[in-house]
C-alpha positions, -999 to 999 in steps of 0.1 A, spaced: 137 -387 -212 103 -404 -224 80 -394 -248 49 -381 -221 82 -363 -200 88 -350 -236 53 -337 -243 50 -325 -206 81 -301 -206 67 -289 -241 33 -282 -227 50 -265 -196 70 -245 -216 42 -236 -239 24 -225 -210 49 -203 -191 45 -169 -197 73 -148 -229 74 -119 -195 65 -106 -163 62 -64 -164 66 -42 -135 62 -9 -131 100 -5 -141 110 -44 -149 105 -69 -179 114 -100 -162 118 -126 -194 131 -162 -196 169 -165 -199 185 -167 -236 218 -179 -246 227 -146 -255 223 -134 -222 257 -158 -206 279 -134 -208 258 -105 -192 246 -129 -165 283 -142 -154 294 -108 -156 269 -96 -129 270 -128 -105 301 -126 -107 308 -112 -72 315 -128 -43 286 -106 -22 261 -121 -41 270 -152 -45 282 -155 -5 241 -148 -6 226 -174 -25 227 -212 -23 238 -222 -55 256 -195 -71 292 -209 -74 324 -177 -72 337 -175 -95 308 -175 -119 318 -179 -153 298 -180 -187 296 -217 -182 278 -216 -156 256 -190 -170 250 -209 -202 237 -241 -174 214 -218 -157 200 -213 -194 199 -240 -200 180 -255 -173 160 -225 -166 124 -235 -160 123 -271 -173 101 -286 -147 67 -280 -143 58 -260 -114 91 -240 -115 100 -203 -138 133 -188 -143 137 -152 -150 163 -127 -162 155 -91 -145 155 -63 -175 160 -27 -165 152 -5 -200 163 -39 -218 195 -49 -198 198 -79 -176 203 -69 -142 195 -99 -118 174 -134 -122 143 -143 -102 122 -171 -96 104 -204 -86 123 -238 -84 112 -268 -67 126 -281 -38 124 -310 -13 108 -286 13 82 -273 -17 86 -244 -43 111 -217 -33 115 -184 -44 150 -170 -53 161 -136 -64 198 -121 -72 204 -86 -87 236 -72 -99 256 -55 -73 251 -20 -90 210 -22 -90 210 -32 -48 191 -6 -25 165 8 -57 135 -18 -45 141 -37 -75 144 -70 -58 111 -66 -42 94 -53 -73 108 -89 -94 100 -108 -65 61 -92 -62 58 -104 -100 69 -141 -95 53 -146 -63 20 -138 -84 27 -161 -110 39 -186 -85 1 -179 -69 -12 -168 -98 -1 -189 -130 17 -222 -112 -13 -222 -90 14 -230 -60 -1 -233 -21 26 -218 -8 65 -207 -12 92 -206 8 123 -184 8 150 -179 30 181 -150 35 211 -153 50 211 -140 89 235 -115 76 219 -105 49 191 -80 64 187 -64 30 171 -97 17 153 -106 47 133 -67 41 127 -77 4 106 -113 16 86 -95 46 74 -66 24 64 -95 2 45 -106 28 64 -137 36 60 -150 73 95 -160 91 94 -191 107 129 -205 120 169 -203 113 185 -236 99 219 -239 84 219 -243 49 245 -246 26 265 -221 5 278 -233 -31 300 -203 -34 321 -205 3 316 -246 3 301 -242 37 268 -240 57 258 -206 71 226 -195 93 199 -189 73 165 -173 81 135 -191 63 103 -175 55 71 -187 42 39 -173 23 6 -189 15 -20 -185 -12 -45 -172 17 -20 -145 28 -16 -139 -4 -52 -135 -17 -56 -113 17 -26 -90 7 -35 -84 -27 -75 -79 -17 -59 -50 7 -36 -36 -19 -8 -47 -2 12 -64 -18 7 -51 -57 
């Protein structure tokens, strides 16, 4: 790494915000003693079948990576999901070739509560907000409808299936993809719907 890489990921990570509050949430960046809570959760085949790059099994290794790389570039933020202090999930903003992409996972036990939606609301606005990001795209699996209903109450547009692959059953799967810009955005939050 150079010296101006250096100073930029210390001015990025400067600048990134301690938390993100909800009305029930604290959504926080990821310490190392949070491995062992975070592999214990993703640990599940049904979530990891659900993400991209979750592997199954999930181990503390793998937890202690995501820490590890959490957040490094500029233009992305990683979050642990709190509920009353306890990790629950992760959520947020990483880069990709297509532009930034939100991602969310919650523990198996917290599905069906509106919690993902809730985390996703806050890092969408600091995506918008904070990261000053143009748009974000996301995308749920075509048999996953429960993630699909968290992006459009978000206020994310769909706009096609392509197959993308899945870390954790080393294949590709159908996925549906979404997008949201900072006008829909702006437009949703003047109406009050998306706070």
């Amino acid at each position: 790494m150079t010296l101006s890489e250096e100073a930029s990921r210390e001015t990025h990570q400067a600048s990134a915000p301690r938390s993100l509050k909800t009305k029930r949430l604290v959504l926080r960046a990821p310490r190392h003693e949070d491995a062992n809570a975070i592999a214990r959760l993703a640990n599940d085949l049904r979530i990891a079948a659900n993400t991209g790059r979750l592997p199954h099994p999930y181990r503390t290794d793998d937890a202690e990576q995501f820490i590890a790389a959490a957040g490094r570039q500029q233009g992305e933020a990683a979050f642990v999901v709190t509920l009353e202090g306890f990790p629950i999930g992760a959520c947020g903003v990483d880069l990709r070739e297509g532009g930034p992409e939100i991602g969310y996972w919650l523990g198996v036990a917290y599905w069906g509560r509106g919690y993902a939606t809730e985390a996703a609301r806050a890092v969408i606005d600091h995506a918008f907000g904070d990261l000053r990001h143009e748009a974000l795209q996301a995308g749920a699996r075509v048999s996953n409808p429960a993630s699909r209903r968290v992006l459009e109450k978000c206020g994310f547009q769909w706009t096609g299936v392509r197959l993308s692959r899945i870390r954790a059953i080393n294949s590709a799967a159908p996925s549906d993809r979404f997008r949201l810009d900072r006008r829909l955005w702006e437009s949703l939050k003047a109406w009050g719907c998306a706070a």
